[in-house]
N, CA, C and O atoms as a Tinker XYZ file with bonds, in Angstrom:
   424  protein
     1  N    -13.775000   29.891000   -9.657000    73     2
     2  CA   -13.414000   28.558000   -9.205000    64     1     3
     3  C    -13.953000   27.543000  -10.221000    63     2     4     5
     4  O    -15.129000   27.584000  -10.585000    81     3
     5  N    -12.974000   26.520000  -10.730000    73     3     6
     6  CA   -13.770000   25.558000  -11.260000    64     5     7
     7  C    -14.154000   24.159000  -10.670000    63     6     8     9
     8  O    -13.442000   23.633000   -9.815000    81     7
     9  N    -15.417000   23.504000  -11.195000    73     7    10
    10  CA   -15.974000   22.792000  -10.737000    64     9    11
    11  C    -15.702000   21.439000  -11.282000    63    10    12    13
    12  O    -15.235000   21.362000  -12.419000    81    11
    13  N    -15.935000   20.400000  -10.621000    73    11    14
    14  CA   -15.218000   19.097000  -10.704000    64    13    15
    15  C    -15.486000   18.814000  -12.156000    63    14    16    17
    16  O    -14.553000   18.367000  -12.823000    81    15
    17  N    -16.693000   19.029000  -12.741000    73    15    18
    18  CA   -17.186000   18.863000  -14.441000    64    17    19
    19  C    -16.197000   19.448000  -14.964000    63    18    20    21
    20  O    -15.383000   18.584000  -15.290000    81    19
    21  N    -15.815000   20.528000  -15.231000    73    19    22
    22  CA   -14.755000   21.197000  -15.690000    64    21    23
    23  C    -13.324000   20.986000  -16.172000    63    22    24    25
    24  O    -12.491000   21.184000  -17.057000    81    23
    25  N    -13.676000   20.324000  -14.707000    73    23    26
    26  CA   -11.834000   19.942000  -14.618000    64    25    27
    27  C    -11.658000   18.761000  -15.555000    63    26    28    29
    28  O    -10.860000   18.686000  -16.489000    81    27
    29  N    -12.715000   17.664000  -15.067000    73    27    30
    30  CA   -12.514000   16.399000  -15.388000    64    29    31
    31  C    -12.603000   16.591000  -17.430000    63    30    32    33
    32  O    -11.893000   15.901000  -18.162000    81    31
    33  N    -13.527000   17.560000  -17.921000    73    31    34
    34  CA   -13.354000   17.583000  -18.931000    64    33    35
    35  C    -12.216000   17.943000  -19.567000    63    34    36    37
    36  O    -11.782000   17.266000  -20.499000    81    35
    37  N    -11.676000   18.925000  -19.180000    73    35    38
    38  CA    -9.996000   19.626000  -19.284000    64    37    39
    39  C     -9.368000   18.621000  -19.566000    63    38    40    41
    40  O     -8.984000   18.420000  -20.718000    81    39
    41  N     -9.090000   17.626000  -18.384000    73    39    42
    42  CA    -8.220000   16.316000  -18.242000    64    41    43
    43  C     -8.375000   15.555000  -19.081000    63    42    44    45
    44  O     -7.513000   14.918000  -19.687000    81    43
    45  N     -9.592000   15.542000  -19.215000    73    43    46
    46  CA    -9.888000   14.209000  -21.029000    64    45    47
    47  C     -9.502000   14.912000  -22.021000    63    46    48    49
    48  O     -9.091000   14.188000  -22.928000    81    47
    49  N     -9.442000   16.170000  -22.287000    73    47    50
    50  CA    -9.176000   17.280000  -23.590000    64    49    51
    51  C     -7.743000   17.002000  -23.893000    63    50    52    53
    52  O     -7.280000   16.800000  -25.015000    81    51
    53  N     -6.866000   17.019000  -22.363000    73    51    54
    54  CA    -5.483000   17.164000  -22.396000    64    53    55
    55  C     -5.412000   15.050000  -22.642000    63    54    56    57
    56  O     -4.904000   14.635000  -23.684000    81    55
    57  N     -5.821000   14.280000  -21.857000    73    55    58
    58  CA    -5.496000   12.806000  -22.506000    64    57    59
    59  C     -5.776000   12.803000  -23.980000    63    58    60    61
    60  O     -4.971000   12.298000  -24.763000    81    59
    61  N     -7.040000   13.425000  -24.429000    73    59    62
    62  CA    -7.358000   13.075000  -25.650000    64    61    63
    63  C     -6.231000   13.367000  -26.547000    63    62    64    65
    64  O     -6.024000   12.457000  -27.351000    81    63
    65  N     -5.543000   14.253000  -26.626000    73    63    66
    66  CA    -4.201000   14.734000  -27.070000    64    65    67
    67  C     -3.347000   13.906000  -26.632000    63    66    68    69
    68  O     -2.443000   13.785000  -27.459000    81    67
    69  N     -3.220000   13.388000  -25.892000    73    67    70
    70  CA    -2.190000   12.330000  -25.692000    64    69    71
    71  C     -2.294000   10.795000  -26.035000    63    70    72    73
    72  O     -1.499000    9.920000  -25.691000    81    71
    73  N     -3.546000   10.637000  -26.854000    73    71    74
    74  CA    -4.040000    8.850000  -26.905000    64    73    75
    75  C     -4.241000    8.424000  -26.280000    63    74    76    77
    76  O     -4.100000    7.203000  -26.347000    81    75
    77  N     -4.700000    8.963000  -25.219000    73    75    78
    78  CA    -5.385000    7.888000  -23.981000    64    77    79
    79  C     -6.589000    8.463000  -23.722000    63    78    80    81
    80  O     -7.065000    9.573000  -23.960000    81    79
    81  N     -7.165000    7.027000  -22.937000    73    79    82
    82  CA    -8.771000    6.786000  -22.794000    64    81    83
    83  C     -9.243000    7.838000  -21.407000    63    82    84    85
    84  O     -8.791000    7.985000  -20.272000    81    83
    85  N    -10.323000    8.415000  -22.139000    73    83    86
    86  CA   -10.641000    9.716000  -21.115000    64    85    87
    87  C    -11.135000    8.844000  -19.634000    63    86    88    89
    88  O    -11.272000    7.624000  -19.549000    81    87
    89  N    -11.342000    9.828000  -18.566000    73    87    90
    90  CA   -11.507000    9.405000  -17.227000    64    89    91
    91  C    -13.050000    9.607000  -16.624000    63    90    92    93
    92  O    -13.540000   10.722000  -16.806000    81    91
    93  N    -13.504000    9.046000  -16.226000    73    91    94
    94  CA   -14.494000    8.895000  -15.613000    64    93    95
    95  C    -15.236000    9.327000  -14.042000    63    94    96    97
    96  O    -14.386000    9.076000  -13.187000    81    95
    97  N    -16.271000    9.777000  -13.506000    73    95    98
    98  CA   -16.337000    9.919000  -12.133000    64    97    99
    99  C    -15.853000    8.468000  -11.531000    63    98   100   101
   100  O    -14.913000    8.494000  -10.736000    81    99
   101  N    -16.416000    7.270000  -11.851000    73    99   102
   102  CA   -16.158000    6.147000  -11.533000    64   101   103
   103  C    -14.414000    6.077000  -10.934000    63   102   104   105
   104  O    -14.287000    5.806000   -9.740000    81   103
   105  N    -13.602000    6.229000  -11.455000    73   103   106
   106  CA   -12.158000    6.632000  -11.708000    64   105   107
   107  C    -11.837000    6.848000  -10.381000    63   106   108   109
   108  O    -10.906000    6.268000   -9.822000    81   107
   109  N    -12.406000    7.483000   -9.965000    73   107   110
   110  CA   -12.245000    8.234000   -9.040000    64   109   111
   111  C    -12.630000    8.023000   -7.287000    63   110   112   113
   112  O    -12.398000    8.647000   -6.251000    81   111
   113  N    -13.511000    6.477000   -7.762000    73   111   114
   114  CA   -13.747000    5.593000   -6.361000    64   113   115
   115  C    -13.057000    5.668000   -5.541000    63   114   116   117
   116  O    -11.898000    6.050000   -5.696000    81   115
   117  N    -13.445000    5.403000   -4.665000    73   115   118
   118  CA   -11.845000    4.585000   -2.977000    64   117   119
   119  C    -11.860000    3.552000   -3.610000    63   118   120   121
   120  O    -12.812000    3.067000   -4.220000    81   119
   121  N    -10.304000    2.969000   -3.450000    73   119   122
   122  CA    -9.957000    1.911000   -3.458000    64   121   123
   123  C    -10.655000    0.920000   -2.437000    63   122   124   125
   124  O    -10.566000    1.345000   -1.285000    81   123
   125  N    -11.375000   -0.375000   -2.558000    73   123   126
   126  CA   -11.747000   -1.067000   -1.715000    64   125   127
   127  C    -11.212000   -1.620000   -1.130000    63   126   128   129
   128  O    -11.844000   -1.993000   -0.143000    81   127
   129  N     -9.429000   -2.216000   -1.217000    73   127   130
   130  CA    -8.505000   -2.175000   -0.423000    64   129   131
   131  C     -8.026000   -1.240000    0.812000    63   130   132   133
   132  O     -7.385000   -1.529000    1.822000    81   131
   133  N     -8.546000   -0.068000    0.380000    73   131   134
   134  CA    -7.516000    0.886000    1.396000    64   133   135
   135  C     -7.851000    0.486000    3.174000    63   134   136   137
   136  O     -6.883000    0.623000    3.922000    81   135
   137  N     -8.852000    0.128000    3.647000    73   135   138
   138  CA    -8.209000   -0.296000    4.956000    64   137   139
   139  C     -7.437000   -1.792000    5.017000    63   138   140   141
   140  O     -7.416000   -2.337000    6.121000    81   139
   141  N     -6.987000   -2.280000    4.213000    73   139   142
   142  CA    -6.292000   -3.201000    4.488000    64   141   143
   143  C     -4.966000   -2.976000    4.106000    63   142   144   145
   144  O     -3.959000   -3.572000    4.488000    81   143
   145  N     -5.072000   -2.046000    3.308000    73   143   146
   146  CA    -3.565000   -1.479000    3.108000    64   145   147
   147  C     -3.004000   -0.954000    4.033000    63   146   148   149
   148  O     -1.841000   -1.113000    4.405000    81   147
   149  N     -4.359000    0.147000    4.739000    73   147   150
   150  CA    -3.691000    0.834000    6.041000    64   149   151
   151  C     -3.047000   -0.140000    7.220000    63   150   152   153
   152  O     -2.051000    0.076000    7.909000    81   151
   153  N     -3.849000   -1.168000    7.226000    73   151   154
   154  CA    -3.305000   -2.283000    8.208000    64   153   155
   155  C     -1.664000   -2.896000    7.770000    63   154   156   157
   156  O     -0.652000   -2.551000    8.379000    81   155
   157  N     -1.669000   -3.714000    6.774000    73   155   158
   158  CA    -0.086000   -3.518000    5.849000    64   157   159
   159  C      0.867000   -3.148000    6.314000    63   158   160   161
   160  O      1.907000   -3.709000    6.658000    81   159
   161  N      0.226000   -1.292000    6.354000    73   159   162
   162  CA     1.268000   -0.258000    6.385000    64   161   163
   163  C      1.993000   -0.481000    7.674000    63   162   164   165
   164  O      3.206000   -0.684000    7.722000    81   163
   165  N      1.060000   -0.429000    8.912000    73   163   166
   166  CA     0.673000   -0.828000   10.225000    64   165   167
   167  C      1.998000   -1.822000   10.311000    63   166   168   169
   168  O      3.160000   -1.583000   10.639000    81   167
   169  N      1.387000   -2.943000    9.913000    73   167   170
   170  CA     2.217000   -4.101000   10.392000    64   169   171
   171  C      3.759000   -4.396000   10.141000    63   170   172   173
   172  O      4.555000   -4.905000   10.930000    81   171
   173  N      4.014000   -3.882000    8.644000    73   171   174
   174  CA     5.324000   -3.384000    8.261000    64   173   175
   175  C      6.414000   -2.583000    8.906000    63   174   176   177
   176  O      7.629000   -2.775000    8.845000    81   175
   177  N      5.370000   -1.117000    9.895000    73   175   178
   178  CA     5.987000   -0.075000   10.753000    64   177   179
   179  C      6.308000   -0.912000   11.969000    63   178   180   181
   180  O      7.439000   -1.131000   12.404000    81   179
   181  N      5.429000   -1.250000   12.346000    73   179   182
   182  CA     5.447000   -2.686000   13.688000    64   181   183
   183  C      6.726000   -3.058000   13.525000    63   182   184   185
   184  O      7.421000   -2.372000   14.275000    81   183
   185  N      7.400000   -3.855000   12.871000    73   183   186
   186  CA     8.514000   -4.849000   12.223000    64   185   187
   187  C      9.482000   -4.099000   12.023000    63   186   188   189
   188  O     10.518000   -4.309000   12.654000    81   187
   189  N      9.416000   -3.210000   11.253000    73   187   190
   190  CA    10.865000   -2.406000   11.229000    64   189   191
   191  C     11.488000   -1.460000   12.457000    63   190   192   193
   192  O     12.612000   -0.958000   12.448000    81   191
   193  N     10.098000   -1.287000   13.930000    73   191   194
   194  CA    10.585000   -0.964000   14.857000    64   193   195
   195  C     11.494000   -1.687000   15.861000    63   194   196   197
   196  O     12.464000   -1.355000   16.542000    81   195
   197  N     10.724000   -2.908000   15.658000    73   195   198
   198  CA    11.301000   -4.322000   16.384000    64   197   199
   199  C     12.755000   -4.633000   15.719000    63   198   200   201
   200  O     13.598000   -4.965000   16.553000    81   199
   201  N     13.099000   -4.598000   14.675000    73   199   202
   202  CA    13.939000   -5.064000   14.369000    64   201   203
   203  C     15.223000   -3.716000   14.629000    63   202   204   205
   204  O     16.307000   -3.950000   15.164000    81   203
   205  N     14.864000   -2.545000   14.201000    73   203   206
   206  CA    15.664000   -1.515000   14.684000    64   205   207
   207  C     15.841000   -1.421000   16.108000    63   206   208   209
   208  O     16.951000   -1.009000   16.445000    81   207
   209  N     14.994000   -1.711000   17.076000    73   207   210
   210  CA    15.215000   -2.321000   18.855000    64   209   211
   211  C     16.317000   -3.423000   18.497000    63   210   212   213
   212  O     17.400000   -3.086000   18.976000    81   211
   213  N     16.373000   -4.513000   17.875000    73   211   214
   214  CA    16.797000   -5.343000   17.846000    64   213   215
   215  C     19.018000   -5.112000   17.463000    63   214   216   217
   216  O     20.054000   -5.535000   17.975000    81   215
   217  N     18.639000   -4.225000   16.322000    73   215   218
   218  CA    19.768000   -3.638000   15.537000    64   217   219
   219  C     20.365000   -2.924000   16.665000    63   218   220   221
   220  O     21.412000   -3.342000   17.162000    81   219
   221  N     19.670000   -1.688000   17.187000    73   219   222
   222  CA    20.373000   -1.111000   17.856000    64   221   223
   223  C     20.711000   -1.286000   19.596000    63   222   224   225
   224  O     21.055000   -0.459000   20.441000    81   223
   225  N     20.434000   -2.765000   19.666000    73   223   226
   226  CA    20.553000   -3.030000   21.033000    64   225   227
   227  C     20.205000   -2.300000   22.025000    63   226   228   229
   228  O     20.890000   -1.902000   22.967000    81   227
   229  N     19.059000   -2.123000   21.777000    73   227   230
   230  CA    18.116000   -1.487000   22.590000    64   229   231
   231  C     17.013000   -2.171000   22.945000    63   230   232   233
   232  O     15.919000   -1.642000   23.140000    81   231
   233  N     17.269000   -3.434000   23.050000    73   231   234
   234  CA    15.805000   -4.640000   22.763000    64   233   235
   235  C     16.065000   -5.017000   24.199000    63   234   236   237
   236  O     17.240000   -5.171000   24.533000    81   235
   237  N     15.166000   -5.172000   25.034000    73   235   238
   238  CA    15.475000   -6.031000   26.605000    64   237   239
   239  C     15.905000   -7.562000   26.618000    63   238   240   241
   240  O     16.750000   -8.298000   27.128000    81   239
   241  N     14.352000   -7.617000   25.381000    73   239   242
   242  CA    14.502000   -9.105000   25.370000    64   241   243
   243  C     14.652000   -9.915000   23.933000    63   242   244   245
   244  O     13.752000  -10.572000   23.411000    81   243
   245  N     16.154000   -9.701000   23.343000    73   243   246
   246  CA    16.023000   -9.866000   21.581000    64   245   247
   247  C     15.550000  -11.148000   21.059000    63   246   248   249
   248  O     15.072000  -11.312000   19.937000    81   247
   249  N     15.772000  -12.327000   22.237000    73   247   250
   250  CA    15.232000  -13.609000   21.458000    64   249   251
   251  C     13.325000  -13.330000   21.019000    63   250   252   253
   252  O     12.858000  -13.712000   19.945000    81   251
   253  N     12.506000  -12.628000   22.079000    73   251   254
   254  CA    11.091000  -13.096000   21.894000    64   253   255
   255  C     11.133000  -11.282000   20.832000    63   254   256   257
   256  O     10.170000  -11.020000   20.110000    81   255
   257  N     12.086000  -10.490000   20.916000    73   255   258
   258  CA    11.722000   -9.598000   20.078000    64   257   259
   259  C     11.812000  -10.003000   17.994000    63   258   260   261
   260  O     11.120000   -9.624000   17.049000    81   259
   261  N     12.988000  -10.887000   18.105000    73   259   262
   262  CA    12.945000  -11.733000   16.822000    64   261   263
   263  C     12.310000  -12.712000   16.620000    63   262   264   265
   264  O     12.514000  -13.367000   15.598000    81   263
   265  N     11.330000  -13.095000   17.575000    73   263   266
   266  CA    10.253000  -13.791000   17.421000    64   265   267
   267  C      8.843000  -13.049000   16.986000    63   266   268   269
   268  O      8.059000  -13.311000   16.074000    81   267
   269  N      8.833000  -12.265000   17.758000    73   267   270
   270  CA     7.799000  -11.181000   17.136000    64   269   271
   271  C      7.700000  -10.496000   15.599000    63   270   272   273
   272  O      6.672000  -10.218000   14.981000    81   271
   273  N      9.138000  -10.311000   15.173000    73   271   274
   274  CA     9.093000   -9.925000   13.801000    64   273   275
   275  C      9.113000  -10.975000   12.931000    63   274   276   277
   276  O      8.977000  -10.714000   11.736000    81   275
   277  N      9.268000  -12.234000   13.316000    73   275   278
   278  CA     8.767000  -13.220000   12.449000    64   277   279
   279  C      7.850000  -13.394000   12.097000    63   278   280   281
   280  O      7.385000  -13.697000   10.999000    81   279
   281  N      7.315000  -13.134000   13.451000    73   279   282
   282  CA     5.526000  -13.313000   13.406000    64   281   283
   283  C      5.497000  -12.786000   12.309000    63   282   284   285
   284  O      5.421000  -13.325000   11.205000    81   283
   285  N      5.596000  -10.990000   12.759000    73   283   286
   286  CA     4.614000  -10.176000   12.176000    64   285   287
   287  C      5.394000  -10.537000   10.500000    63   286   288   289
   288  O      4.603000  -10.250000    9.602000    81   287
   289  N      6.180000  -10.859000   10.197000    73   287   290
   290  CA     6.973000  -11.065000    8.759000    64   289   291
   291  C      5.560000  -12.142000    8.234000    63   290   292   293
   292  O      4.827000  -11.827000    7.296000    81   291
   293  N      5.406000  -13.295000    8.970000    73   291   294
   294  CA     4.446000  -14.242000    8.583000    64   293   295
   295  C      3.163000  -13.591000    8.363000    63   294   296   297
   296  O      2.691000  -13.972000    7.291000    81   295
   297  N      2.359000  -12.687000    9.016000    73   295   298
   298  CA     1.497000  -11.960000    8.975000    64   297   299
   299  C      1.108000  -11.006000    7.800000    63   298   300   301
   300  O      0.065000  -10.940000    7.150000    81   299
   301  N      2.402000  -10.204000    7.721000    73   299   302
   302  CA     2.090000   -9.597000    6.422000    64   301   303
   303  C      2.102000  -10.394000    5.175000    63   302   304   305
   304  O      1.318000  -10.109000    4.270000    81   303
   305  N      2.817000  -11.230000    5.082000    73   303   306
   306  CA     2.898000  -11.848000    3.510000    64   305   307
   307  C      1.511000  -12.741000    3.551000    63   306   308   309
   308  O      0.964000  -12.992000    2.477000    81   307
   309  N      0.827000  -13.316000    5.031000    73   307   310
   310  CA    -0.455000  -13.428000    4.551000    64   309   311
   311  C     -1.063000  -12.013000    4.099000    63   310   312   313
   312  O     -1.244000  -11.800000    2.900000    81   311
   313  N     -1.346000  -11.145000    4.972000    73   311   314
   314  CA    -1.982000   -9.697000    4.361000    64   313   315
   315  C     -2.042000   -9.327000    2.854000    63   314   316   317
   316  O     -2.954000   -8.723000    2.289000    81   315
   317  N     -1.122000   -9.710000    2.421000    73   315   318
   318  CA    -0.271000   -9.096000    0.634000    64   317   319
   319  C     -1.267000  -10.170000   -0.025000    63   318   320   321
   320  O     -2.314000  -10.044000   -0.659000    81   319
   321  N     -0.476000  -11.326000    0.403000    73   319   322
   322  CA    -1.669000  -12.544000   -0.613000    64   321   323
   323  C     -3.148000  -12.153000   -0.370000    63   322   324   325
   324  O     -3.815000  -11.663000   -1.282000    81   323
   325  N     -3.566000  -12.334000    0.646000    73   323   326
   326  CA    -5.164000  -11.663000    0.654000    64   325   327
   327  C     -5.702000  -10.686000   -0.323000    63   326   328   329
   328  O     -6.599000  -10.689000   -1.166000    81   327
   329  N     -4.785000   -9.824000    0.124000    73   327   330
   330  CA    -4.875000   -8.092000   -0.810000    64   329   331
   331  C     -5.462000   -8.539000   -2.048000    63   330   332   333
   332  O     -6.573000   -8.270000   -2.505000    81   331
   333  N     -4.050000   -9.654000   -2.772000    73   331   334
   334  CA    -3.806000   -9.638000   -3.990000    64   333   335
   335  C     -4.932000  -10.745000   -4.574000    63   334   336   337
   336  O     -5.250000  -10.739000   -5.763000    81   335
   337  N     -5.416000  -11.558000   -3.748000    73   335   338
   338  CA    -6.532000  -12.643000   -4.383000    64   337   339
   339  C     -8.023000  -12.221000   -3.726000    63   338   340   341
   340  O     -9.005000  -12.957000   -3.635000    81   339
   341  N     -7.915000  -10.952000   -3.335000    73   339   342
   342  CA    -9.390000  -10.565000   -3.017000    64   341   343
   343  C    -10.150000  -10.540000   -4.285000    63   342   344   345
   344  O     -9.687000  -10.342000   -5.408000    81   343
   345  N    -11.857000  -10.855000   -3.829000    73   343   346
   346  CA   -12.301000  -10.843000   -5.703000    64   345   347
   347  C    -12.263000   -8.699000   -6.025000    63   346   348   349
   348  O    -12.073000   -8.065000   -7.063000    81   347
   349  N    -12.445000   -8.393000   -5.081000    73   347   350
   350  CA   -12.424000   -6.617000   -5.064000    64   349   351
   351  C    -11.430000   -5.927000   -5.924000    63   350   352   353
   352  O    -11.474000   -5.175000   -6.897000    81   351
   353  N    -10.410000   -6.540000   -5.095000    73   351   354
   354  CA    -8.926000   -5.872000   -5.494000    64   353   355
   355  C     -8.269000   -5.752000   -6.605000    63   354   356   357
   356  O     -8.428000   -6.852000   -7.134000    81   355
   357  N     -7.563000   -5.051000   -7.371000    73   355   358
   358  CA    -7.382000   -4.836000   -8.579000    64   357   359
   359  C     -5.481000   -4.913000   -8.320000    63   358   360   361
   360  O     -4.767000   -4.997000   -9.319000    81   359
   361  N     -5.035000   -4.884000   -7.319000    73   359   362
   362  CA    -3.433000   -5.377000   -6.337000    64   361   363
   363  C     -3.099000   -6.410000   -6.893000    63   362   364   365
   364  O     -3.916000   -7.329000   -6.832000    81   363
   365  N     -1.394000   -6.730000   -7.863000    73   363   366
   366  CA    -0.836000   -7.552000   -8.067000    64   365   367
   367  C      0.038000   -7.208000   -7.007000    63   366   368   369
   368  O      0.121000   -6.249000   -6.240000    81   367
   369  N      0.812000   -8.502000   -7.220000    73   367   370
   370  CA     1.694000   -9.055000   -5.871000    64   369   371
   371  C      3.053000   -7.974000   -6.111000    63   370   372   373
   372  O      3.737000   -7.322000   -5.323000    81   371
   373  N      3.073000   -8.191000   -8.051000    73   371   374
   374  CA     4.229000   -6.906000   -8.200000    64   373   375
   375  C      4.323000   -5.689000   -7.905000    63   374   376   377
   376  O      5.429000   -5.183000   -7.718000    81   375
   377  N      3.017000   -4.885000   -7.792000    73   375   378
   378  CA     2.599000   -3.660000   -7.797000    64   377   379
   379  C      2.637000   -3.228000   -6.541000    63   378   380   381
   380  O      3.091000   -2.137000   -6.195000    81   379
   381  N      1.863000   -4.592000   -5.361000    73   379   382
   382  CA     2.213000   -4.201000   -4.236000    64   381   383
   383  C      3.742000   -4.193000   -3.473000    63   382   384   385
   384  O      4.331000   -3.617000   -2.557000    81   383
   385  N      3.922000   -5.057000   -4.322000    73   383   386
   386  CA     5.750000   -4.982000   -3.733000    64   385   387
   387  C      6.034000   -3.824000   -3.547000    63   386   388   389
   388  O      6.294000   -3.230000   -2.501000    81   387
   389  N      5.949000   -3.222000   -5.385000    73   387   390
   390  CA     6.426000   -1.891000   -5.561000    64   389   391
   391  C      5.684000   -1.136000   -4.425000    63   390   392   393
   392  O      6.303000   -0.586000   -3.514000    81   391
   393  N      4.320000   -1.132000   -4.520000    73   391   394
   394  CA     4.124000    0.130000   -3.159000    64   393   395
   395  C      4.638000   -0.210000   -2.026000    63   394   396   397
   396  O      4.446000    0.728000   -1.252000    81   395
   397  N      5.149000   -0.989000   -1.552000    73   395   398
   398  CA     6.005000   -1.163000   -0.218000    64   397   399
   399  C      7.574000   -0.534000   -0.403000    63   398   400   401
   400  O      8.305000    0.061000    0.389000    81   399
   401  N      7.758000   -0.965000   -1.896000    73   399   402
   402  CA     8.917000   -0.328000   -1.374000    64   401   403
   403  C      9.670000    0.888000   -1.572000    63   402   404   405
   404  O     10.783000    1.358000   -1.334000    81   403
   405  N      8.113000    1.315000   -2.341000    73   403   406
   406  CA     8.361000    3.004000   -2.190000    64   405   407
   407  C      7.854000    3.576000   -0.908000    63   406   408   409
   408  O      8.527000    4.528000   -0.512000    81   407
   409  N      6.787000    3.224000   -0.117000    73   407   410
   410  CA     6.561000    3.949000    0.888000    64   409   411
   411  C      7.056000    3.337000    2.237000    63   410   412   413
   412  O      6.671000    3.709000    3.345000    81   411
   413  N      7.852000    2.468000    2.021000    73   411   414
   414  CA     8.427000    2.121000    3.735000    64   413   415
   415  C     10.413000    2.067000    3.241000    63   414   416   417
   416  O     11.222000    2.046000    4.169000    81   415
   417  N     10.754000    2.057000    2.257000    73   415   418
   418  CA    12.252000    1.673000    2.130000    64   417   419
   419  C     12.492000    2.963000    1.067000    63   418   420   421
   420  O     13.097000    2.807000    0.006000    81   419
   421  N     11.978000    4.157000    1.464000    73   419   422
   422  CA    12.758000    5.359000    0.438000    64   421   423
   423  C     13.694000    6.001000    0.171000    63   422   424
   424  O     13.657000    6.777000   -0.785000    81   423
């Protein structure tokens, strides 16, 4: 079995061959975002349920149900800006786009 030293050296052996800057344990942190991403994720799933109730006329009550996804529409794009002007966060507004709209519109 090899051990995380190992590997990580391998991986710089194989970047070093490729021109790029070897990797670090550091590298390898949690993101200090990730529970707010998880929330994001959350609030996004929220919204696209409401609105699919809404689509498929299956909503009881569609006026306060398109009120709700406004909300939550208003909610997340605060969430994103936060993300993105935390002093922590390393999240542009583009990048997060992109991760939204690979993991909720695939």
């Amino acid at each position: 079995m090899i051990c995380f030293d190992e590997f990580l050296q391998n991986v710089n052996e194989y970047r070093a061959k490729k021109g790029r800057d070897p990797l670090t344990p550091g590298d390898f942190a949690p993101d200090p975002m990730a529970a707010s991403l998880k929330s994001l994720d959350l609030l996004i799933r929220e919204r696209h349920l409401l609105l699919d109730k809404i689509y498929l006329n299956a909503s009881e009550n569609p006026h306060d149900d398109e009120y709700k996804a406004d909300r939550l529409e208003e909610e997340i794009n605060e969430l994103k800006e936060w993300i993105c002007l935390h002093p922590e966060s390393k999240w542009t507004m583009e990048v997060l786009d992109y991760r939204i709209r690979q993991e909720h519109y695939k």
